[in-house]
C-alpha positions in Angstrom: -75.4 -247.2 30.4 -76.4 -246.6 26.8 -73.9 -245.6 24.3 -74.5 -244.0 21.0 -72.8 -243.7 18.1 -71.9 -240.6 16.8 -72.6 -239.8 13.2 -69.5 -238.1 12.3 -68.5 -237.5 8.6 -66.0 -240.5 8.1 -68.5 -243.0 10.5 -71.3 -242.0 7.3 -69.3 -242.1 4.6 -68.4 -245.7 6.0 -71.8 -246.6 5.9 -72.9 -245.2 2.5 -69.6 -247.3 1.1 -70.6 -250.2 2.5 -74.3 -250.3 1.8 -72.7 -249.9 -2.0 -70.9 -252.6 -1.3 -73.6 -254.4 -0.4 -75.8 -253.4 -3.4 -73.4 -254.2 -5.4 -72.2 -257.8 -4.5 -75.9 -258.7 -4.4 -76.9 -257.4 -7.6 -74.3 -259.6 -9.4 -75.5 -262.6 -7.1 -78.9 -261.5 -8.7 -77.7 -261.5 -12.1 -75.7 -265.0 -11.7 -78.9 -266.7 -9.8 -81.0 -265.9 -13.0 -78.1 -266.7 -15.6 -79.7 -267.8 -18.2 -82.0 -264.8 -18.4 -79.3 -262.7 -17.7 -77.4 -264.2 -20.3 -80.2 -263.7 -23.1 -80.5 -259.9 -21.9 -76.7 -259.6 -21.8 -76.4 -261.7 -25.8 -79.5 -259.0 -27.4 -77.8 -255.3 -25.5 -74.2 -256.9 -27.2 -76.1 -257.7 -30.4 -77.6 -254.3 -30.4 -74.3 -252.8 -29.6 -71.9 -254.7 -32.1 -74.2 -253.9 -35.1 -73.6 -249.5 -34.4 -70.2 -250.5 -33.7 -69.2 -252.8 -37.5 -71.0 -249.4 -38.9 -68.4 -247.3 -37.1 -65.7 -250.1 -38.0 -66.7 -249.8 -41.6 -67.0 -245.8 -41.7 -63.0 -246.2 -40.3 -61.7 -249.0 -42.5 -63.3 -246.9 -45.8 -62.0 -243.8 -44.0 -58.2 -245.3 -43.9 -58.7 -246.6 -47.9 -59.6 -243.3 -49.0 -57.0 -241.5 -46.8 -54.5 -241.7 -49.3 -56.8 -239.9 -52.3 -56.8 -237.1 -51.0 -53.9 -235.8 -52.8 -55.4 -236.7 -56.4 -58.2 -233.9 -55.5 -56.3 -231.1 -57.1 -57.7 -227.7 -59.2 -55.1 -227.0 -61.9 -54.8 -223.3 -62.6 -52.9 -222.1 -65.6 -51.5 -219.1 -65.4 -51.4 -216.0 -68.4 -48.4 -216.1 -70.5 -47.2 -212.7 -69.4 -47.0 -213.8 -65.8 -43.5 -213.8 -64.2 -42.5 -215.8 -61.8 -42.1 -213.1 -59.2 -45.8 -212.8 -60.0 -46.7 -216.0 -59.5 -45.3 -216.6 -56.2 -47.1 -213.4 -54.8 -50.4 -215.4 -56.2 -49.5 -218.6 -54.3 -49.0 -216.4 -50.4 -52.3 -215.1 -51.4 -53.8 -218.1 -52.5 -52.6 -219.9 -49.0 -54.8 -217.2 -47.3 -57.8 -218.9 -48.1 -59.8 -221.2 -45.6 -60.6 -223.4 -47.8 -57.2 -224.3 -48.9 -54.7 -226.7 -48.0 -51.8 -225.8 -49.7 -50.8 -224.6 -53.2 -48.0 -225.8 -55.3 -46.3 -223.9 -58.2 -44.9 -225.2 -61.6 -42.7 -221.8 -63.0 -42.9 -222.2 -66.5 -38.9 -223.2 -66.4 -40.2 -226.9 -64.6 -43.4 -227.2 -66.9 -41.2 -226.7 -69.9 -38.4 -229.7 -68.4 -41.7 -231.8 -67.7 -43.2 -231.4 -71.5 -39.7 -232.1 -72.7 -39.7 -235.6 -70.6 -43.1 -236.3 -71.1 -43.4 -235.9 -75.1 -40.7 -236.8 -76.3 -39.9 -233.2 -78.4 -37.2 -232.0 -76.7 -35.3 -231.4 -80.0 -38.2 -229.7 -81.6 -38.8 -227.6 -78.5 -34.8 -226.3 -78.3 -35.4 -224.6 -81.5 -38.2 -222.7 -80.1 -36.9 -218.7 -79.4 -39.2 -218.8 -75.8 -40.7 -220.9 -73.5 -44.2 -220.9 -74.5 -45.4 -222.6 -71.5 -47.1 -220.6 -68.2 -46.6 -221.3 -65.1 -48.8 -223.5 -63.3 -50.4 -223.6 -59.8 -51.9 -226.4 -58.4 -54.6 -226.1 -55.5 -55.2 -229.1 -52.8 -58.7 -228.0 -51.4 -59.3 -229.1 -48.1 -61.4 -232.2 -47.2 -64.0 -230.6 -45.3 -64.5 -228.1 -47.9 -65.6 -230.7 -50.9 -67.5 -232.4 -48.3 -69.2 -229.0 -47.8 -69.9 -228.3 -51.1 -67.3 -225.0 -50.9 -65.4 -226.2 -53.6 -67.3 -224.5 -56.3 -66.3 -221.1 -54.1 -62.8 -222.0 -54.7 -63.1 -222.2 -58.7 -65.0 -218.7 -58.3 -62.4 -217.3 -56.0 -59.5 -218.5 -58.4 -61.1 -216.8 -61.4 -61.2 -213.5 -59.2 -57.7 -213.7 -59.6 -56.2 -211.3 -62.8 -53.4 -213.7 -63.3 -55.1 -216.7 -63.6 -56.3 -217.5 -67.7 -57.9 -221.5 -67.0 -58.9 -223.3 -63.7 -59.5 -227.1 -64.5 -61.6 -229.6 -62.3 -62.3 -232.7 -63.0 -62.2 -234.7 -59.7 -65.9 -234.7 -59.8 -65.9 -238.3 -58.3 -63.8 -238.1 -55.6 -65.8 -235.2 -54.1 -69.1 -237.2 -54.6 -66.8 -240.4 -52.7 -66.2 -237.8 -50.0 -70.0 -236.9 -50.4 -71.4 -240.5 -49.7 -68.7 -241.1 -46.7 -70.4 -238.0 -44.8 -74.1 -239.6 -45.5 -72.3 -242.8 -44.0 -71.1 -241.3 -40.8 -74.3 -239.6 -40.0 -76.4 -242.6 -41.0 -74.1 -244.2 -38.4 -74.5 -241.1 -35.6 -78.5 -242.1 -36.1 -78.2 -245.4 -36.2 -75.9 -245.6 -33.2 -78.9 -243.1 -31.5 -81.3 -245.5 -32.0 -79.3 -248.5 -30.8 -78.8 -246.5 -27.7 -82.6 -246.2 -27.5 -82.9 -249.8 -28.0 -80.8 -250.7 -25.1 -82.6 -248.3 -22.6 -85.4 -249.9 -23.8 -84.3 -253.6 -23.5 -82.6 -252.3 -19.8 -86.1 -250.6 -18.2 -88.0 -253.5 -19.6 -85.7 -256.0 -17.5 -85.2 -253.9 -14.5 -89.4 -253.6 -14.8 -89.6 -257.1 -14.5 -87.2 -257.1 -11.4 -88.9 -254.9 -9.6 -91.9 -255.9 -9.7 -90.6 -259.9 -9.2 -89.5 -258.4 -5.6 -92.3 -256.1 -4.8 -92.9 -257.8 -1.8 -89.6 -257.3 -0.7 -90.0 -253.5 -1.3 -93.1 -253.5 0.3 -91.7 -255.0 3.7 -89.0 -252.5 3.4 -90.7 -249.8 3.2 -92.7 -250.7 6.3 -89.3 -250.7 7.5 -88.4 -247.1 6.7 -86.5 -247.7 4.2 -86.2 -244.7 1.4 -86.5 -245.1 -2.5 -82.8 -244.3 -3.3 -81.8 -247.2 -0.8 -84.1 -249.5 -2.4 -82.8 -248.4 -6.1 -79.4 -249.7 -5.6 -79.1 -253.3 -5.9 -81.4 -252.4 -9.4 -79.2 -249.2 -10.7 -75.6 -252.0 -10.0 -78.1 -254.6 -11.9 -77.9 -252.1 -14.9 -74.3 -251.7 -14.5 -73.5 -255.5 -15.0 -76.0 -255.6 -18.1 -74.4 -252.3 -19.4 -70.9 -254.3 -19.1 -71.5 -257.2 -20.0 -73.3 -256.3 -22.8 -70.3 -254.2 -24.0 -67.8 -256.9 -23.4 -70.2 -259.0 -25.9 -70.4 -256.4 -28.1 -66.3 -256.2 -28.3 -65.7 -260.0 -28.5 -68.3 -260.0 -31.1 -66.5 -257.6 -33.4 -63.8 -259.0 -33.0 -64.4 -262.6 -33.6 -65.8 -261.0 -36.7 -62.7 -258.9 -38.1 -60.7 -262.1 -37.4 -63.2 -264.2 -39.8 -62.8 -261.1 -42.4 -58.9 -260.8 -41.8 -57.6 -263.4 -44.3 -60.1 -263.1 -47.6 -59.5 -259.4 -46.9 -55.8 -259.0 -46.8 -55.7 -261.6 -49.5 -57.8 -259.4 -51.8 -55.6 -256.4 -51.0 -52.8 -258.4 -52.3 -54.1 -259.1 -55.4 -54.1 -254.8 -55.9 -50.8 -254.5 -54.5 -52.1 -252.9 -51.2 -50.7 -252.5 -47.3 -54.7 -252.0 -46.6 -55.3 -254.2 -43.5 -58.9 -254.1 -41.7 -58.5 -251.5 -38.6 -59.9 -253.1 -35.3 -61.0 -251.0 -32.2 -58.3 -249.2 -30.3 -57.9 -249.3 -26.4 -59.7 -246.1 -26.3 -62.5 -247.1 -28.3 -63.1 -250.3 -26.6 -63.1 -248.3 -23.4 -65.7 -245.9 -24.6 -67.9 -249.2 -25.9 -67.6 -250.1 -22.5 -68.6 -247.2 -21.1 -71.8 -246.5 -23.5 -73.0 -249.9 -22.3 -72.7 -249.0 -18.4 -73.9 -245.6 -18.9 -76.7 -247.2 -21.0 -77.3 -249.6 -18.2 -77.5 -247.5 -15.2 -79.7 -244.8 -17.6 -82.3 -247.4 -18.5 -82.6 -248.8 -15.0 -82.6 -245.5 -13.3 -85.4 -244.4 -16.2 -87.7 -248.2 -15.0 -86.9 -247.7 -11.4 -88.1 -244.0 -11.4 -91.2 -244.8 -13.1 -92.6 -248.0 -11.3 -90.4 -247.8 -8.3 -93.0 -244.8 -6.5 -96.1 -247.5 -7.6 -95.2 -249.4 -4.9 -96.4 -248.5 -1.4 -97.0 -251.4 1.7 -100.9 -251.9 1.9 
């Protein structure tokens, strides 16, 4: 008597894990029987992959050095004589308003007068003066995104629109250009790492092209078998994976091996300017999302190459 198996939900889903399995264990037998090839492959997808990510270490280790000038960009605003300082604090809650401000500091004219009498060295001269002939002073921290923007020239124009405000001075011309360049850097980098992507789905298809058609008899006699186009494009798409993987794992040990060799010269020239600057190196997270790039990268281009040349193949 004949008995049949029935096809119950957990007696597929069984089956469909271990024909992944199987997929999977012999695609990396695949990749280790042609290691030297697979080795090549893996060496140019972590090449490709290192070179966008020293572009993104750079943008972040120029990032952290300029992190601390951000306080030096500053629009000095002198206030008119016959401003009090009741005035003048109204002005600064009004100032704070503005989206493109940070925050706002204010000098009454008592502090600017203790400051001058520091600074110059007059203090006796300046006693015999009848009143303080100093205003009061407010001092405007743009925000970052706003130089960056170019909306820092709307600021000036909005402090002038202000009645109590006589003089707004500027001059941090070139940190707003420094700010300037860094946003050309980071989206030279966002197209650069684009086309490195494209690279890699390019160097993946052309590999998984080669595969293929290495075993088209193989897919030929199992397709006379009944076998389906997504059971056939496993073993490839877990090929994929292990070059997306591995390739990110030699993208990672290749930056770092690289911020090790810079480590020394460059702490030892941050020393000579009397600096805590040390080179930043990629985070857990980040070395997680190289990782990941390279898989998704991987299974991408080989799903891309087995889609296209996969259907070419029929049993004669």
């Amino acid at each position: 008597m004949r008995t049949r198996t029935k096809n119950t939900p957990g007696a597929l889903l069984k089956a469909w894990l271990v024909s992944h399995a199987q997929s999977f264990v012999y695609s990396l037998g695949q990749y280790y029987r042609n290691l030297l090839s697979s080795i090549l492959t893996t060496a140019v997808i972590g090449n490709s992959m290192a070179l966008a990510g020293g572009f993104y270490l750079l943008l972040e280790n120029v990032q952290q050095v300029t992190a601390g000038w951000g306080g030096a960009i500053q629009i000095t605003a002198f206030l008119k004589p016959e401003i009090d300082d009741a005035a003048a604090k109204d002005l600064v809650a009004k100032l704070m308003d503005n989206q493109n401000i940070e925050t706002v500091k204010l000098i009454d004219r008592e502090q600017a007068l203790a400051e001058y009498k520091e600074l110059s060295g007059y203090s006796d001269v300046i006693d015999l003066l009848d009143e303080n002939p100093l205003p009061s002073i407010i001092i405007v921290f743009p925000k970052i995104d706003a130089l960056t923007e170019g909306r820092d020239l709307q600021i000036i124009d909005f402090l002038y629109s202000q009645p109590e405000i006589e003089i707004a001075q500027y001059d941090q011309q070139w940190i707003k250009r420094l700010y300037g360049i860094i946003d050309i850097i980071k989206r030279f980098v966002i197209i650069f790492s684009a086309f490195i992507g494209f690279g890699v789905l390019l160097i993946v298809g052309n590999t998984i092209r080669m595969a293929i058609y290495h075993h088209r008899n193989e897919i030929e006699v199992s397709k006379l078998f009944g076998a389906t186009n997504h059971f056939i494009q496993r073993p490839f798409l877990y090929t994929g994976f292990w070059y997306g993987l591995s390739g990110g794992i030699a993208s990672w040990l290749l930056l770092s091996l690289t911020l090790q060799f810079l480590k020394q010269p460059v702490n030892r020239l941050a020393e000579l300017y009397a600096s805590e600057f040390s080179l930043a190196n990629l985070t857990t997270s980040e070395t997680l999302i190289m990782l990941a790039c390279g898989i998704f990268l991987g299974i991408f281009g080989s799903w891309i190459s087995v889609q296209r040349h996969l259907r070419t193949i029929e049993p004669a």
